[in-house]
C-alpha positions in Angstrom: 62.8 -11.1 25.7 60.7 -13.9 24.5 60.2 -14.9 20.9 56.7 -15.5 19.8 55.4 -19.1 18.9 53.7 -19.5 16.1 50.8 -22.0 15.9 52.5 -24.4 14.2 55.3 -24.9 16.7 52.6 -25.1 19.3 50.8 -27.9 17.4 54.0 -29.5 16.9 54.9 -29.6 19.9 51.6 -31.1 21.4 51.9 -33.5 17.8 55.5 -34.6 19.4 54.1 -35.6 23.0 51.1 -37.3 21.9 53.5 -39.3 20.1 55.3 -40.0 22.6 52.5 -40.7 24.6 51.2 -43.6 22.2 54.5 -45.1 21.5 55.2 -45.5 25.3 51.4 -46.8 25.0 52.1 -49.3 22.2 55.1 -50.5 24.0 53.8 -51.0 27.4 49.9 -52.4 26.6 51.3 -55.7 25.4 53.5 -56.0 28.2 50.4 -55.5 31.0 47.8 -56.9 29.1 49.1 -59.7 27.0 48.1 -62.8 27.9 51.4 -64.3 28.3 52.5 -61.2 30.7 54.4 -61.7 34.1 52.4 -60.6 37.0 53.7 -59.2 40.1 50.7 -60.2 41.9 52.3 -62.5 44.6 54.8 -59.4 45.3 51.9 -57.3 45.6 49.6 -59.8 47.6 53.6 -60.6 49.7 53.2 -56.5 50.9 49.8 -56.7 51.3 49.8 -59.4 53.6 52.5 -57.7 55.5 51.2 -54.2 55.6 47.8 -56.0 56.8 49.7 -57.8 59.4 51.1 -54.5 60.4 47.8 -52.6 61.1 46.6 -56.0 63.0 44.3 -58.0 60.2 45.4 -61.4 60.5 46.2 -62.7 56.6 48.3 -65.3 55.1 49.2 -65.8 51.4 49.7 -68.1 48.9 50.6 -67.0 45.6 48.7 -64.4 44.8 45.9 -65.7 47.1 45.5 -63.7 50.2 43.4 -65.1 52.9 42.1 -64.6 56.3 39.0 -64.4 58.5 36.9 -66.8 56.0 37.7 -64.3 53.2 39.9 -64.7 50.1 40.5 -62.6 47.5 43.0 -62.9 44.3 45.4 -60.4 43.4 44.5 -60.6 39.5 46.4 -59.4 37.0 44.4 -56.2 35.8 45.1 -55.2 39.7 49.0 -54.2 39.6 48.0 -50.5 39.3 49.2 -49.9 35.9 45.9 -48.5 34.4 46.6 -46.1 37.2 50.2 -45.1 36.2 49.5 -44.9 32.5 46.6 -42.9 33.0 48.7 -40.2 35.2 51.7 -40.9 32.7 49.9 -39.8 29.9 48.8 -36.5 31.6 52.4 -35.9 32.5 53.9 -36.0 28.7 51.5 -34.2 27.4 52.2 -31.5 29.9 54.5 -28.6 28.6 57.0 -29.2 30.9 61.0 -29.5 30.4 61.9 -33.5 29.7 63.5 -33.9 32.7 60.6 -32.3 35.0 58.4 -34.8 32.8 61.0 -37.7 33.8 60.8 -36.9 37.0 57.3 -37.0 37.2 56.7 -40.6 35.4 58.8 -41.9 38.4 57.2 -40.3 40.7 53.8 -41.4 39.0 54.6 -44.8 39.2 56.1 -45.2 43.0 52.8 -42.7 43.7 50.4 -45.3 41.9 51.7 -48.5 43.5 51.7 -47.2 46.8 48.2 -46.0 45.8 47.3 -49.6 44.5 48.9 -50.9 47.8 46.7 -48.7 50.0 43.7 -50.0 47.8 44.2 -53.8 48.1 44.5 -53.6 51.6 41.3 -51.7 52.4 39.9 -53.8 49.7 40.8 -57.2 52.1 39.4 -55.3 55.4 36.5 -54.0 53.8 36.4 -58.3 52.4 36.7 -59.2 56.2 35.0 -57.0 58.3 32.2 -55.8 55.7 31.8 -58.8 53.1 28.4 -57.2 52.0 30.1 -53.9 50.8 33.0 -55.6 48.6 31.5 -55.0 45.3 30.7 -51.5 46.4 34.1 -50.9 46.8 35.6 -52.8 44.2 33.7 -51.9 41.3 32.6 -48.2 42.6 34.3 -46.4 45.2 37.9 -47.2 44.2 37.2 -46.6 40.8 36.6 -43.4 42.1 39.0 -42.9 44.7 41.4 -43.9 42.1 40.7 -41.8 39.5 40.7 -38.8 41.8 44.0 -39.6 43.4 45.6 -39.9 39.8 44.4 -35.9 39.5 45.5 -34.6 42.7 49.1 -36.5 42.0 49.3 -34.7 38.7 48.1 -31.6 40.1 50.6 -31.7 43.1 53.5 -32.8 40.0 52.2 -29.8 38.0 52.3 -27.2 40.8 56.0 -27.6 41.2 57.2 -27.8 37.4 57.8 -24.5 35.5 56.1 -24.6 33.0 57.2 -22.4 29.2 55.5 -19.2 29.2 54.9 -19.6 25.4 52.4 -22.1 26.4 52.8 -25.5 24.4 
C-alpha cells in the first residue's frame, strides 16, 4: 500500500531536479561555450570524413576543415551536438524516474545525440556537394528541426522503458 504525497514533497522533489538540472547547466555551459573551450571538431570532421568516404562522397580533411567536390565547410565549435544533449539531458532529470534509470538515460542521451550530430554533418556536406543552393535551408531550418524532433522521440523512447513512481513527482 502506497502512502500519499503531499504537495510539498512533490514540489520538492521537482525543486531537487531542477537543481540539479542548473547545476549540471552551470558546470557544463562554460566548458562548451567558453571561449577558451577545447573543441572536438577535427574528431568530428575525422568521422565524418570517414563515414562520407564510406557511403562513396569523396572528402578529405584538414583540421576541422572538411573538403571535397569544390565544397568546404567548417566543423565550428557550436556544432559538437551539445545543445542537443543538454537539451534532452535536461528532460531526462527532470523526469520522475529512479537516479539510476535517469543515469542511464544521460548516457544514452549523449552517445544518441552525437551519433545524431554525426548523421547531421554528413548530410549537411552532401547536401554542400550535390545541392550547394539548399545548404542554408538545411542548415539553419531543416536540421534545426530534424534535431529538435529527434531529441523528443529519444526521450520518448527513454521514457517508455523507465518505471516511473506512481505518486507522480
Amino acid at each position: 500500500m502506497s502512502v500519499p504525497t503531499s504537495r510539498s514533497t512533490l514540489a520538492m522533489g521537482l525543486a531537487w531536479r531542477i537543481l540539479v538540472y542548473f547545476g549540471f547547466v552551470v558546470l557544463s555551459v562554460p566548458l562548451l561555450r567558453g571561449g577558451d573551450r577545447l573543441t572536438h571538431g577535427h574528431i568530428l570532421a575525422a568521422i565524418t570524413t570517414m563515414v562520407l568516404e564510406l557511403i562513396g562522397v569523396p572528402a578529405t580533411r584538414r583540421g576541422d576543415v572538411i573538403s571535397g567536390a569544390g565544397f568546404s565547410m567548417q566543423v565550428a565549435p557550436v556544432c559538437d551536438g551539445a545543445d542537443l544533449a543538454v537539451i534532452l539531458g535536461l528532460a531526462i532529470l527532470l523526469s520522475p524516474a529512479p537516479w539510476r534509470a535517469r543515469i542511464w538515460g544521460l548516457v544514452t542521451a549523449l552517445i544518441a545525440t552525437q551519433l545524431l550530430n554525426i548523421g547531421r554533418l554528413v548530410c549537411m556536406f552532401a547536401v554542400g556537394v550535390y545541392l550547394p543552393q539548399h545548404f542554408d535551408l538545411f542548415h539553419q531550418v531543416l536540421w534545426q528541426a530534424i534535431a529538435i524532433m529527434c531529441c523528443v522521440a529519444i526521450y520518448a523512447a527513454w521514457l517508455s522503458r523507465v518505471t516511473l513512481p506512481a505518486d507522480g513527482l
